[in-house]
Structure formats: C-alpha cells, structure tokens
LUMBA-645109 format. One record per residue (C-alpha): residue in one letter; x negated, y negated, z negated. Coordinates in steps of 0.001 Angstrom, whole numbers, plus 500000, padded with zeros to 6 digits. Each point is the difference from the previous one (the first is absolute). Layout:
<atoms>
A|X|Y|Z .
...
</atoms>
This chain:
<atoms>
X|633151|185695|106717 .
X|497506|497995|502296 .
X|497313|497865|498801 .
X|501825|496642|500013 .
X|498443|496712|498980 .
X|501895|497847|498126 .
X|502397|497456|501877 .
X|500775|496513|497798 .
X|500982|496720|500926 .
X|499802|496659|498324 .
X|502829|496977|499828 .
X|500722|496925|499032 .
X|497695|497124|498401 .
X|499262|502125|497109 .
X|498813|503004|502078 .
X|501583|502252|498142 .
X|499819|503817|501113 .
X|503088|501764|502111 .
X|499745|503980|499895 .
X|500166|501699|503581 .
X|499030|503035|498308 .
X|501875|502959|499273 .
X|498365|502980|500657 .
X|497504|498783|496680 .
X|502514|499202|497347 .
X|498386|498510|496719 .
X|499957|501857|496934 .
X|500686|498375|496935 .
X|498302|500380|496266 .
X|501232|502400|498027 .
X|499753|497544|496936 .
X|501004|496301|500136 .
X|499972|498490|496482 .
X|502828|496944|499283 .
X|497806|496718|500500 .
X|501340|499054|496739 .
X|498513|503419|497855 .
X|500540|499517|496401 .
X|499114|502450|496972 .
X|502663|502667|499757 .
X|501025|502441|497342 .
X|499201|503773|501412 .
X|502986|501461|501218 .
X|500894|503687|498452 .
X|498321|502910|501519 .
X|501802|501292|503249 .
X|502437|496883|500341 .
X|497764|498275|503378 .
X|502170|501228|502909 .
X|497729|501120|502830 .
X|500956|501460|503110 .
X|499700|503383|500864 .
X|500777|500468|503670 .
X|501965|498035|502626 .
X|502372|502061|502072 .
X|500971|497994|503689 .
X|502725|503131|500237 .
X|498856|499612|503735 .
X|502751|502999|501465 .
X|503025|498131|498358 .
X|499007|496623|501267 .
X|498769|500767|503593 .
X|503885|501876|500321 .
X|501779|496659|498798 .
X|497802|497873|502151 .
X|500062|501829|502838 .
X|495831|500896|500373 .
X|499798|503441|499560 .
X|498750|500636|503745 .
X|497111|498162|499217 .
X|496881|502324|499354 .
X|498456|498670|497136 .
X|499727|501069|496626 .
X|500906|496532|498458 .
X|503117|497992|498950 .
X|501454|498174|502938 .
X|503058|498087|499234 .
X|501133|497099|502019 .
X|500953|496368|498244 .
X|503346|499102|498555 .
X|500729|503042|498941 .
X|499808|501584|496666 .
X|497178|502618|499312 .
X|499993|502131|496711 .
X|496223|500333|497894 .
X|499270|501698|496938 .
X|497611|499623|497566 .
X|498799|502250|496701 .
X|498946|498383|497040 .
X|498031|501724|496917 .
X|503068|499682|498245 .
X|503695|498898|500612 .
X|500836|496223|500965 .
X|501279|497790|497748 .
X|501954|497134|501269 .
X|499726|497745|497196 .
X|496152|500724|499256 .
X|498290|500892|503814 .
X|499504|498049|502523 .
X|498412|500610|502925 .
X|499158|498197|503630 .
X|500379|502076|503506 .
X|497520|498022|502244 .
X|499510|500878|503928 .
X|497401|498405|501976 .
X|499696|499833|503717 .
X|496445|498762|501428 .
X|496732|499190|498639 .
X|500732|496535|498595 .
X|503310|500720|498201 .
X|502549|496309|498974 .
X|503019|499841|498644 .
X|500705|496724|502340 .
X|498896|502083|503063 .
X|502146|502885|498959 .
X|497049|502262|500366 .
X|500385|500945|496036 .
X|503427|500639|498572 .
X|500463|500573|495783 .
X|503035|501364|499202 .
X|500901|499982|495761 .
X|501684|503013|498127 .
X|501186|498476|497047 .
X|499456|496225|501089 .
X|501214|497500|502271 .
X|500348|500203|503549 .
X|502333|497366|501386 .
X|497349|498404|501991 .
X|499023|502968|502171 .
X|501533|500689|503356 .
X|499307|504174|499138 .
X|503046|501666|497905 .
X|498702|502127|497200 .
X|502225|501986|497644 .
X|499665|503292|497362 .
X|501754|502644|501678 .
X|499729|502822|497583 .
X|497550|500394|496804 .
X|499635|503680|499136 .
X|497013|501246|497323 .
X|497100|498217|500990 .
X|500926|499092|503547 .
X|501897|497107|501164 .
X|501049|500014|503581 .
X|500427|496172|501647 .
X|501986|498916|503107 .
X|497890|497107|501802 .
X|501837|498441|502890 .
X|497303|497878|502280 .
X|501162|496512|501363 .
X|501294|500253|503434 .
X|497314|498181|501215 .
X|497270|501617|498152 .
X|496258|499923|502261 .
X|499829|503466|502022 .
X|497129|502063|499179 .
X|498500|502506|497606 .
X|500319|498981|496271 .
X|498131|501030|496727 .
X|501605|500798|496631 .
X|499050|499444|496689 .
X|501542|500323|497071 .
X|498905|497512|496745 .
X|501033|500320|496502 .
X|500023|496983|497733 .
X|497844|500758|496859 .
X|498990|497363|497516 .
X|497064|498591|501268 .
X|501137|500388|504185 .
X|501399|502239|502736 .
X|498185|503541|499661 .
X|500703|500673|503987 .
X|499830|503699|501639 .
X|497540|501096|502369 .
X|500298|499818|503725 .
X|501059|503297|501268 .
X|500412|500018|503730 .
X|502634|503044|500117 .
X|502004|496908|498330 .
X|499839|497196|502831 .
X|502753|500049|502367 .
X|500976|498347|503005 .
X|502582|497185|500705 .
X|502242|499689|503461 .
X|502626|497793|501680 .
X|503464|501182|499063 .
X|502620|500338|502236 .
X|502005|501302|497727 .
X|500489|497056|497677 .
X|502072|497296|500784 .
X|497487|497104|498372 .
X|497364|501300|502538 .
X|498622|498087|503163 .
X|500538|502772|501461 .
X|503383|501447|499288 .
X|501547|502436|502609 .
X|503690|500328|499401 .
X|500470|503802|501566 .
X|498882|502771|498996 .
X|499635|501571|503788 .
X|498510|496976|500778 .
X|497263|500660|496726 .
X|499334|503550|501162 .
X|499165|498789|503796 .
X|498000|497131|499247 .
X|498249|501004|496895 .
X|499657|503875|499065 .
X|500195|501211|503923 .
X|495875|500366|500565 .
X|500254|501052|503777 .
X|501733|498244|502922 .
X|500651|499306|503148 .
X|497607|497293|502097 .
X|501833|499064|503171 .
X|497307|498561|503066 .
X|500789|500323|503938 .
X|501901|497643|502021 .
X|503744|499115|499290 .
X|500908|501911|502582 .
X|498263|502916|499170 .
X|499807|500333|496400 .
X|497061|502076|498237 .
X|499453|501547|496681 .
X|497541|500688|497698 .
X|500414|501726|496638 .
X|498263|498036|497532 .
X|498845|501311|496328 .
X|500064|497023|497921 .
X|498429|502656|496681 .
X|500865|496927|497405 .
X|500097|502697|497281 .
X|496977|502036|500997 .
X|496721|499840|497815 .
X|498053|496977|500028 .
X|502500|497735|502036 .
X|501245|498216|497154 .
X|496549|499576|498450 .
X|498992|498553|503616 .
X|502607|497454|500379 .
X|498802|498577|496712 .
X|496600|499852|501276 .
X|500818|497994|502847 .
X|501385|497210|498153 .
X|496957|499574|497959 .
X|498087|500705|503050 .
X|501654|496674|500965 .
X|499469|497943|496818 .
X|504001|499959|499426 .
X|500306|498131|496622 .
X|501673|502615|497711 .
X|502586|497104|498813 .
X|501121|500419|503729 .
X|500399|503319|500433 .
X|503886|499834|497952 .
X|501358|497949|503059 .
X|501252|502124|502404 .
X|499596|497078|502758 .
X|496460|499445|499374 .
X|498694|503885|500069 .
X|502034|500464|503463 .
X|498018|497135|501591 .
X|496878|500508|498862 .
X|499995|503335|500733 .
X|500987|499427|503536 .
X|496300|498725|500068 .
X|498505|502732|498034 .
X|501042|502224|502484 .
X|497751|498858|503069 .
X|496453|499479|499731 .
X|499810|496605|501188 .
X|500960|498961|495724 .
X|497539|501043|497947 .
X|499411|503319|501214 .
X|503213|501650|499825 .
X|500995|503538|500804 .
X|500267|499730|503823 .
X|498322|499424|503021 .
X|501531|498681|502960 .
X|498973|501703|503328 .
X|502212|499103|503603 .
X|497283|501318|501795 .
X|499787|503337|501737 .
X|496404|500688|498242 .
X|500388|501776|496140 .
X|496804|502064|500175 .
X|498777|498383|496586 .
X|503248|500807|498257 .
X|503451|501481|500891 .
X|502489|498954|502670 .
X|503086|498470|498555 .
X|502112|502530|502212 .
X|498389|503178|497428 .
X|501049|498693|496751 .
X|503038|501976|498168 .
X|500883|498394|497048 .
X|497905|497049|497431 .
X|499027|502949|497418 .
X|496302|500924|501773 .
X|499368|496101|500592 .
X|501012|498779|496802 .
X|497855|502513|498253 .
X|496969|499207|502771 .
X|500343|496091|498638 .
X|500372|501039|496315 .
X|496912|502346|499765 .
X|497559|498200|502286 .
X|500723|496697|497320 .
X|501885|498173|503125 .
X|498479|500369|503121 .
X|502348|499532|502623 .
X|501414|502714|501919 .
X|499545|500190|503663 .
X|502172|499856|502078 .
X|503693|498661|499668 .
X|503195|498631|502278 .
X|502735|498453|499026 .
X|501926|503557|499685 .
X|497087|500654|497595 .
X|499800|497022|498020 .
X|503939|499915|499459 .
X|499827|503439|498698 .
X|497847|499699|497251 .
X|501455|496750|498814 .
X|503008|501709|499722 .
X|497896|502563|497811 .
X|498351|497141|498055 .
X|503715|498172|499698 .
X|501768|503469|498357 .
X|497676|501226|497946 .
X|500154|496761|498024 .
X|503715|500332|500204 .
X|501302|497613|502347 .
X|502309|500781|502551 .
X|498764|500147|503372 .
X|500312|501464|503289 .
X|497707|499560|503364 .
X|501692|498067|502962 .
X|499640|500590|503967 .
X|501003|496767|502042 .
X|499613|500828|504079 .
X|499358|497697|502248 .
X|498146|497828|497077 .
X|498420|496722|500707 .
X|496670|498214|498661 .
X|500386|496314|499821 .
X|496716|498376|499684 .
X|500639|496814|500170 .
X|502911|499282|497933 .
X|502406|498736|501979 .
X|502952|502906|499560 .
X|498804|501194|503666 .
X|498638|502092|501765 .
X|497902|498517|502864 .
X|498824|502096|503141 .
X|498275|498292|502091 .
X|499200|500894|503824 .
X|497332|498603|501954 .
X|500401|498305|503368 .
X|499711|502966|502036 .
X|502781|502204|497284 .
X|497173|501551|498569 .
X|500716|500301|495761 .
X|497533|497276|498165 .
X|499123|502789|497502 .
X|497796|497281|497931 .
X|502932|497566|499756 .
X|503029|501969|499329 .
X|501637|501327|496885 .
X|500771|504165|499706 .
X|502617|501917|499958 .
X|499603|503323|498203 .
X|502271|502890|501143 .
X|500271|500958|496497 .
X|498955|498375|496586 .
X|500457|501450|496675 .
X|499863|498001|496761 .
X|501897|500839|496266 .
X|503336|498272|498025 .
X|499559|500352|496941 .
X|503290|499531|497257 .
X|499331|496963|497912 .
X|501889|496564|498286 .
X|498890|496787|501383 .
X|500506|497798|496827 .
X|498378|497287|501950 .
X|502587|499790|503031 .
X|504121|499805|499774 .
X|500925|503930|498992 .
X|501299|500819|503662 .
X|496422|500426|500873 .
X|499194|502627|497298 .
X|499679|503229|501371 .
X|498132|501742|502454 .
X|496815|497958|501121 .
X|497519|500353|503092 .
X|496694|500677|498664 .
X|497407|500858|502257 .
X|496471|501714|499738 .
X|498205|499727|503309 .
X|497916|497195|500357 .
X|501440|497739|502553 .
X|500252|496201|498866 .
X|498480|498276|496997 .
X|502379|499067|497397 .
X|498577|497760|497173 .
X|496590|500889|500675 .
X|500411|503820|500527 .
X|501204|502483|502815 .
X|503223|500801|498542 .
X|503831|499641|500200 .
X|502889|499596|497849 .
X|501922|500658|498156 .
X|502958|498536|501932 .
X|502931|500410|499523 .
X|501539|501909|502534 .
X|503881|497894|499731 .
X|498149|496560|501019 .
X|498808|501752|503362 .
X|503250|500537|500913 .
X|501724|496744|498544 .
X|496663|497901|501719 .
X|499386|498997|496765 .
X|496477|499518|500255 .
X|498784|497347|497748 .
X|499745|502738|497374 .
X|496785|501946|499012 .
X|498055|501619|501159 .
X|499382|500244|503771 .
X|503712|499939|500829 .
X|498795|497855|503629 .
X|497608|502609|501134 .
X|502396|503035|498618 .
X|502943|498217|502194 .
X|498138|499436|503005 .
X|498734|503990|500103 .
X|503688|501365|499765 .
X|502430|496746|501481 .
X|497637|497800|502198 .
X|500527|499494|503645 .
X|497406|500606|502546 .
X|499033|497346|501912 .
X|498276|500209|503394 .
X|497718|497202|501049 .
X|498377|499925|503669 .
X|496616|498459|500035 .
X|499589|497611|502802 .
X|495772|499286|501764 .
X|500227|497218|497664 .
X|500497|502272|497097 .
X|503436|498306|499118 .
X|502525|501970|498351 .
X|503329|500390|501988 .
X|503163|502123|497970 .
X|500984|502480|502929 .
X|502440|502436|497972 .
X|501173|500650|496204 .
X|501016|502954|498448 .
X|502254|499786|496955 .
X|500931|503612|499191 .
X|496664|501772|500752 .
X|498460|499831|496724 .
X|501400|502025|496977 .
X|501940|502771|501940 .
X|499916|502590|497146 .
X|499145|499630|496504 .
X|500005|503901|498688 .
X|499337|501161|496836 .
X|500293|503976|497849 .
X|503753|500790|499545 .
X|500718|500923|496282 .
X|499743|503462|498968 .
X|499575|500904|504359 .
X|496750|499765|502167 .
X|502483|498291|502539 .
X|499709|496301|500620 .
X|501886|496898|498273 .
X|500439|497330|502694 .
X|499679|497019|498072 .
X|500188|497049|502572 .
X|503170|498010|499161 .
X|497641|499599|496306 .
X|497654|497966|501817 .
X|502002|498438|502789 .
X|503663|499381|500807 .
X|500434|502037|502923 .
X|503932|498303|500397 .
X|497841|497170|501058 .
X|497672|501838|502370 .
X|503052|501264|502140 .
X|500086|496484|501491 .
X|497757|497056|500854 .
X|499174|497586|498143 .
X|500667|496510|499893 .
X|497114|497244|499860 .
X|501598|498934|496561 .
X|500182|503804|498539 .
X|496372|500144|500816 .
X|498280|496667|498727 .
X|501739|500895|496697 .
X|496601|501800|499324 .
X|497598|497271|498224 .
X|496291|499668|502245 .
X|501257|502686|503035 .
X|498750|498763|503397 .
X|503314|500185|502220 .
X|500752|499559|503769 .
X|502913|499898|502040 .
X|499435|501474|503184 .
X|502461|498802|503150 .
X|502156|503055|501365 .
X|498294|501531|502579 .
X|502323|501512|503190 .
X|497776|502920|500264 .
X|499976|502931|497284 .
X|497632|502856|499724 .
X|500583|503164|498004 .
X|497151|502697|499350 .
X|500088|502901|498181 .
X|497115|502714|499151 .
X|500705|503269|499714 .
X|497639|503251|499752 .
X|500083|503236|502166 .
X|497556|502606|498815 .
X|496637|498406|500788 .
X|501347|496810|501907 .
X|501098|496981|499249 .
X|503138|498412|502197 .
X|500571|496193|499980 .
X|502922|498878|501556 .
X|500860|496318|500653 .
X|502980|498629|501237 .
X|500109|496418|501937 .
X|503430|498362|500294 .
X|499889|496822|501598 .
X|503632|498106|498609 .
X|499523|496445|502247 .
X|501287|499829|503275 .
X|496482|499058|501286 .
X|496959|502742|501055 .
X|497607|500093|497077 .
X|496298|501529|500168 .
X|498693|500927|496601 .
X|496440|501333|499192 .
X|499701|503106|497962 .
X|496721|501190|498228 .
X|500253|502626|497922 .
X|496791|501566|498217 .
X|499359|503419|498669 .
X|497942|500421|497064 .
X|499105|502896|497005 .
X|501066|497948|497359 .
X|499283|501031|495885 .
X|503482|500096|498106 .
X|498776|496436|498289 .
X|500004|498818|504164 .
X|496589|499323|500453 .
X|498803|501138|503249 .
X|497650|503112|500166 .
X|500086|499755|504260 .
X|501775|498529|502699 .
X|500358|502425|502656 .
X|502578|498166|501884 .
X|500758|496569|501511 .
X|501971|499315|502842 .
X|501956|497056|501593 .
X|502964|500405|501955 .
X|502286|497407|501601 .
X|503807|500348|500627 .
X|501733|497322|502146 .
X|503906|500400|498898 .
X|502744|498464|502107 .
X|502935|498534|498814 .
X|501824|502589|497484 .
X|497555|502876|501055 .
X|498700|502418|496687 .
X|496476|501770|501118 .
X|498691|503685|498233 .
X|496658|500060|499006 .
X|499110|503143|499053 .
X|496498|501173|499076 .
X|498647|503616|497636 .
X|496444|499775|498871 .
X|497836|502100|498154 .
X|496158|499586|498792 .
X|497210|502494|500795 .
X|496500|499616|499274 .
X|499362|497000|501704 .
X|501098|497011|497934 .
X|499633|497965|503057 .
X|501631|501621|502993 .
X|501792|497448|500942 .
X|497446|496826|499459 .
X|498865|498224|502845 .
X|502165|501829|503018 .
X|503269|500217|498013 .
X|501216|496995|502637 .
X|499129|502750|503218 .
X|501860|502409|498531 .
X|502982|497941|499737 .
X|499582|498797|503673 .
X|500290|503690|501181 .
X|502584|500469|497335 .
X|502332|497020|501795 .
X|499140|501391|503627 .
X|501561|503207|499135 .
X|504010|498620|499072 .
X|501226|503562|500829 .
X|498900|503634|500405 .
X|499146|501164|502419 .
X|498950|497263|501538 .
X|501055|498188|503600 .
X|496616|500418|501834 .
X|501009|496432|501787 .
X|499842|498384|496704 .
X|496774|500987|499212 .
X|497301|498922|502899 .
X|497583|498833|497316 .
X|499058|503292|498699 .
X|498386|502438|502143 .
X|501584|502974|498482 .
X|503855|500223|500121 .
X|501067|500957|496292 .
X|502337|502624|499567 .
X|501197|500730|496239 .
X|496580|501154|497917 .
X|498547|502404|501938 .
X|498299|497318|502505 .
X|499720|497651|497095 .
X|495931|500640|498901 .
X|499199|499071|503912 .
X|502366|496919|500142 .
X|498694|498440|496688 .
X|496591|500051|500892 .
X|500452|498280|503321 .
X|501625|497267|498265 .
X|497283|499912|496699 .
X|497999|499820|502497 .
X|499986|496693|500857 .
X|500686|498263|496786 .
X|497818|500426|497776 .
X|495740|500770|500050 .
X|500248|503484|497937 .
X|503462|500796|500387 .
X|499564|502935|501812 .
X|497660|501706|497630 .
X|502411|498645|497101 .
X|502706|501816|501696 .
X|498107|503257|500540 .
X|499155|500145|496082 .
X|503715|499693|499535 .
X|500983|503014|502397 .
X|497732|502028|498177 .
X|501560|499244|496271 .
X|503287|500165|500992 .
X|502867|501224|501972 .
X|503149|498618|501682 .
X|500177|495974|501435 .
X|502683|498688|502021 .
X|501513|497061|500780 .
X|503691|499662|501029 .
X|500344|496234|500815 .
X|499773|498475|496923 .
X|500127|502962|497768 .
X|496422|500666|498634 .
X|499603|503385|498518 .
X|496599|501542|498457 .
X|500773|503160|498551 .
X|496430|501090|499443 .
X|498202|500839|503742 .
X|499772|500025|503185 .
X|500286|503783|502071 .
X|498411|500491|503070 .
X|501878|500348|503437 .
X|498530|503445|500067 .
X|501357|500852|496683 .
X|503303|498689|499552 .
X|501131|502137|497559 .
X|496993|500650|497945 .
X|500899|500552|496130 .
X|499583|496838|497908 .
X|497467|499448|497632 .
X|500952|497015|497486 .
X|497997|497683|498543 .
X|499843|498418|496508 .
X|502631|497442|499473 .
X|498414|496755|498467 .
X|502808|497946|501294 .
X|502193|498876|496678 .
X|500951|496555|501412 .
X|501179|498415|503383 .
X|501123|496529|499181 .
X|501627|497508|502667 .
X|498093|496623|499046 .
X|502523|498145|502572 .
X|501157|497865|502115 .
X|500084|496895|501080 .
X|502685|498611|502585 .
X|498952|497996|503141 .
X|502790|497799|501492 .
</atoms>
C-alpha cells in the first residue's frame, strides 16, 4: 500500500468529523467495560466464552456472490446477499447463557448513524438493524452465522470483530486482517441500486474484464480491444484509493448515484488529482500517447503505487475505459459508449454553432466542435429521485469537458430522458442532449461581425451510437436508445422542435437551390463531390468555399492545407458537378496564398485536351498532364510574388496534378514531361479531414 495521508472532512455547526478513509480502518479495544460496572460474583472456572478463530469461509462465499475472479486472498461478497461466517468458541454456545456482538467497522472514525460501524446481537435483539443475522448451524464449539448486509450498505473494505458479553463489558477479539473483507454493488439482488435483471446481461457488463473500444468515423468504424483487468491484483484496492483520494464521505459511498458522479471527476486530473491526464496534443514525450494504452490495469496500478499522481496521458477512448474498470470492479453494471459524429455545446443552448468568417474561412475561436468520435460509459442504476421510466442505463462521462457543480464531470443521466427530451432531470441531461441530438447551426459573419444563420443541419449530429455486443466483439447499434430515429426520417416541424425547453431555433425560408456533397476515400486521396441543382426558373450564381484541413478526431485543426473559392452561375433548372480529390504531403500549406491561380487555370481548361483557340492567355497550349508542369508555371507566374518557387517545392514532393475543368485532383506529385511514366513514390498521408464549410447563395 502507498503512503497515504489521511483524508477527513468536517460538517455541520457542530463540526463533527466525516471519515473519507478506508484504506486505515480503526481498530477497536479489545476490552470495553459496561459504564455501569458493578461488583460481580466470579463466574466458575472455564464458563467465559472467548473466541477462538473467525472463519470468513472465503471459497463458499466468493462462488455464491459471484467474486471468485477477483485475485485477492480476502472475502469479497457483494450487499444484499447472504454470506455464511463461523466462529469457535472455547467451549460450545449456549443460547440461553452466551451472548455475543459481531461488530464490522468501515473507516477510521466508525458511527452507527453514519453506518460506518454495524453490531449485530447473537442472542439479543436486532429489530432495529437494516443487516439480517441468524444461527445457521451450532456444532461443538463452533457456531456458523448467516449475515445478510442491507442493500444499501457503504461499498468498501470492512473490519470484523467479534465481542463477547462478560460481566463487567464486551471482551472483543483482535483485529486480524486475513478477516476484513470487501463489500460491492449487487446486481444480483433485487433491493439493490443497481439491479440487472439478466443474467447475459450480468456476465457482459460486470464479470467480462476485456472489450471492445469502438473510435474511427461512422463511416469507417475502428476497433480497439480493450482489457478492462477489474479482477487483476491491486485494481480493487486502487479504486478504493481514489475515493479517499477525493475526500468521498464514507456515508456516501452506499449510493450508487453519488459514487458514479463523483467518480466521473476522479477520473481526470483537473478534480483533485485524479487518475488521468488529458493530452489532445500531438506532443506525449513526458508520458505516454493515449493511442499506446491497452487496457486500465498498468495505469491504475501507476496511480495506486505512486500515492496518486496522475497518469499521463489520456483521451476520451482512455478515460472511458478505465471508468468502466473503476464502475465493475465495484459491481455496477457498465459498458463504454462510442457516439460518431458527437457534438460539444459550450454554450448551452442545445446547439451546435459553427461559425464562418466573412470571407468562409471557419472562426475556429468562436465555434463549438464536433468530434468524429466520443466515448463515454452507461452505467445500470435506479433513479429513486426521477419517475421509474428513467431508471436504467445512465450517461456518465469521464473526460473533462464542462464543469458540472463545480467539477469537470458528467452524469449520471439517464439515458431514456435523452431520447424523450426530458431534460430538466439531473445531471447534465442539456449538454448530454446537445452532443448526441443537437442541430448544427451555421452562422456567416458579416465586416460588422454580425451573425447571419446561412444553413442548419438537423440530422448531422448523433449518427451512430455503438457499443460491445453481448457475449461477441461485434457491435450493438444502440441509436433508437438515445434518439427516435422514426422522427429523423422526416423534417421537423417548428412546433416538434421548440418542444425542447432553452434550444435556440430558426426557421430557415426554402431555398430553390440544393447542394449535395459527399466524401469518399481512394487509397491516399480524398474525392469531394458536390452537386448544384438550381430548382427556380431563374439563373442563380452561388459562391462555394470549401477548405481542407488535418483535423484531430475531437475536430480541432492541426493544418489547413487547402482553401479555395469557386463560383457556379446555374441557369434556370441546370444541376452543376463539382468534383475535386485531394491529398496532403509535407507541405501543410500548398495551397495558401495561390490556391485562387490554380483555380483560374483549373476553369480555363473545361475539357481535355484543350481547344488551343480557347486558351490565348497561356503561352503554352495544355494537352492532358504531360505539358501540365510548363503551363502551371506560366500562369503562377503572374499571381502571386513566390509562387513559382512554391510550386517548384511542390513538384519535387509529389507526383501527378491535373486539372480537368473543374475537377481538381492532387494525387501526390507532379512528373516531369521527360518522365511521364516514372514510378510513383507516395508521400505520407496527413490528410484525415476535408470539410465543405459552405455556401452562401447570391441572387
């Protein structure tokens, strides 16, 4: 065990003390005399009853309560749920003449009001105890009890002492550590929090210690094996520490609510030093990149043994997965949760804003994110607080995004009100909503800095919610539990929408002119196609700028490689095919600054090859690629200071540019007319985003 400083809090007017410690459990006298002690007459030789030996029978109880994987030597039984104990005595129990006290202690400042010290009577009363005590089977000088814990007993490791009433007090056993046990959420027993009525459900989302994470795009769906290691040595003992780590009041630690959200904190190091640290950088030379980690096992036993130094580095993939560790070892039910296309409202208003500058540039300062993926944990639990349709599975969420009541946590909420829009109910139901249902709304920014609402998108947000299959490493699509995706088939009305309290909501007019755009990849490239259709009977001209950008899968931008304007004049029922392929090499700006002169020798060259009287502005006649490197220099030429030597870098990183009207396609180089069919060479792909930012019509 680490050095560990004792954690205690203080409350109320009288300041009394509330334990947060239970890796130091007290240990009490072994003597403590009646406060009443009167002369007695001696009792005959050999009639005190004094224990022997205390047998926790620790292989028969961990097979009933289902904690035999677990690899540690001690009890571990879970609450509710009947436990059998045995205890030898010099000499044979008498019913009418013994009586003795079992007493279990939990912390360092043991109550009977704070449920931190329970006394259970053989051969007395106890009607006013929530525990169940009764004599199972007296045989010579042992007598073997069956102790049932209240359903809501306080999670943690307990001490046990037996105490024998003698005539002057309670002559009370030693503390013997091979006797302390440990105490867990029971899905098993229906008076639990946390009762799971399935048995295959059980197995999944409480004895299953590996996994299956799922990340990518929703489109593209990636895996990665996860070992969760819940029963492995030390994890147990470690997810104890961190709640005294973080001062949780022992009284607490029974309600099944309050441990999931506080340690949705503990888990970042933004509350009180908890287990990880969060890293969305590229830079992990001072600890390890998020991408390397395997399972929770190695960090949970780096936090335990270094006495809780965080543990660099985590993402939310990371963070997820050991909070599901944390969330089965105690027992509870949980499973880790992939939503794609997953937004980050900041501001509370059930959207998510994007704003683009005047020139269709993104306002990366302004705007809300999108991830491509995020990954948070449901855990199984009643919500005695809230009408019993929203007990259940409940978002609970680890990585530090928002502050919730003074901490960077989330949850638990419960996962029925998402989908019902019930969101007056805690915790964090708004910001939960908004990253799974919100719409996207797209603002343009005028020189004045005035927000104008260009486009909405309704159905962008929440495309997949994915979680482990039971008993398969294939995926569960889980959607319809958050959203109802009847309702998503079709639009919908003003009066369907406002029906969500404090959402900002616009009704766009009907615009005559639709666009469509689609990315798709091909090896190394990138193709974005965009279709134009203009519906009116009138020409239309619309304004296209579309950016390319290395984006991280939480859509921050690493680089923009890639901006470029286009305009398309439409007449009267015409559609238009925009087609362009990209693909990054190793200059993040290639196209900065002269992307425009490309374009202009992109729209002088409507068809291959080329009609020579068509093109009187170049000095070289184009003809397909071959003639291309001669062609685009002419025209660089005269557009930009630098272009030239810009474009010369570029020849020599890559390999194969054309232009074919207004299909753009950069496949990674440029060859030389004297080497047309020189073997390609590649270059690293850094391109994992190309995002239209669009469009704004001009009448």
């Amino acid at each position: 065990m680490p050095a560990f400083n004792t954690h205690e809090r203080t409350q109320g007017r009288l300041n009394y003390q509330i334990s947060c410690n239970n890796q130091e459990n007290s240990t009490l006298p072994e003597v403590e005399l009646f406060s009443e002690a009167a002369p007695r007459a001696p009792m005959p030789t050999g009639a005190n009853l004094t224990v022997s030996n205390i047998n926790m029978y620790e292989s028969i109880n961990k097979y009933a309560h289902h904690t035999k994987a677990y690899n540690l030597s001690n009890l571990i039984i879970r609450r509710g749920q009947e436990f059998i104990m045995g205890i030898a005595f010099n000499r044979r129990f008498n019913r009418e003449m013994d009586m003795f006290f079992i007493e279990f202690v939990i912390g360092n400042s043991p109550s009977i009001t704070q449920n931190t010290l329970i006394c259970l009577t053989i051969g007395g009363n106890n009607q006013n105890n929530a525990w169940g005590v009764r004599v199972a089977e007296i045989s010579n000088s042992e007598i073997k009890v069956g102790i049932t814990p209240a359903a809501d007993s306080i999670v943690g490791l307990y001490s046990t002492y037996v105490s024998v009433i003698t005539g002057y007090g309670k002559q009370r056993s030693q503390r013997n550590q091979t006797t302390d046990f440990y105490m867990l959420f029971n899905p098993w027993s229906r008076m639990d929090q946390v009762y799971l009525d399935n048995e295959d459900e059980r197995q999944e989302y409480v004895l299953n210690d590996v996994g299956m994470i799922y990340n990518g795009e929703h489109t593209d769906i990636g895996t990665r094996p996860w070992n969760y290691g819940q029963f492995q040595k030390g994890i147990l003992e470690a997810c104890i520490f961190i709640m005294d780590l973080g001062k949780m009041p022992l009284q607490y630690r029974g309600n099944a609510e309050q441990v999931v959200r506080k340690a949705s904190a503990l888990m970042n190091s933004l509350a009180d030093n908890g287990v990880l640290v969060g890293n969305w950088g590229s830079e992990f030379g001072s600890g390890t990149s998020p991408s390397a980690w395997t399972g929770s096992v190695e960090i949970l036993r780096q936090y335990y043994k270094s006495g809780g130094v965080s543990v660099k580095y985590g993402q939310c993939w990371v963070f997820a997965g050991v909070y599901n560790t944390f969330l089965r070892c105690l027992g509870l039910p949980a499973r880790v949760i992939t939503n794609y296309c997953s937004a980050h409202d900041s501001g509370g208003q059930l959207t998510t804003d994007i704003i683009l500058n005047d020139d269709g540039s993104l306002d990366t300062d302004g705007s809300d994110s999108i991830w491509n993926f995020h990954c948070w944990n449901e855990v199984f639990l009643k919500r005695s607080s809230m009408p019993e349709i929203y007990s259940g599975w409940q978002v609970v969420d680890a990585t530090p995004q928002e502050i919730s009541d003074g901490y960077y946590r989330c949850g638990p909420t419960a996962v029925e009100a998402i989908k019902t829009k019930s969101l007056g109910y805690s915790f964090d139901a708004r910001f939960v909503y908004a990253e799974v249902n919100s719409d996207v709304i797209f603002y343009q920014k005028d020189q004045y800095g005035n927000l104008n609402v260009i486009f909405q998108d309704s159905n962008y947000v929440g495309k997949l919610v994915l979680t482990k299959m039971i008993g398969s490493n294939n995926y569960n699509n889980i959607t319809d539990s958050y959203k109802n995706i009847k309702s998503l088939l079709r639009r919908q009305t003003p009066e369907e929408d406002s029906c969500v309290p404090g959402s900002n909501r616009f009704i766009l007019p009907d615009t005559d002119v639709q666009l469509y755009f689609e990315a798709t990849k091909n090896n190394k490239d990138i193709i974005l196609t965009m279709t134009f259709n203009n519906l009116s009977n009138e020409p239309r001209t619309i304004t296209c700028k579309i950016t390319g950008k290395v984006e991280y899968y939480t859509g921050a931008t690493r680089t923009q490689f890639s901006f470029i304007t286009h305009d398309v004049s439409l007449q009267a029922l015409e559609a238009y095919l925009l087609q362009t392929v990209g693909a990054v090499g190793k200059c993040d700006t290639v196209f900065k600054g002269f992307s425009n002169c490309l374009l202009q020798l992109g729209e002088s060259m409507s068809s291959y090859p080329p009609d020579m009287g068509e093109k009187e502005n170049l000095q070289t006649i184009c003809t397909y690629w071959d003639d291309f490197h001669s062609c685009a220099t002419t025209a660089l030429a005269d557009c930009q200071e630098g272009a030239t030597e810009l474009w010369e870098k570029l020849k020599k990183e890559s390999r194969n540019l054309q232009f074919k009207g207004s299909l753009f396609e950069l496949c990674g180089g440029v060859n030389d007319a004297s080497t047309p069919s020189a073997s390609p060479t590649g270059l690293p792909l850094l391109l994992s985003s190309l995002s239209a930012l669009l469009t704004w019509i001009q009448f």
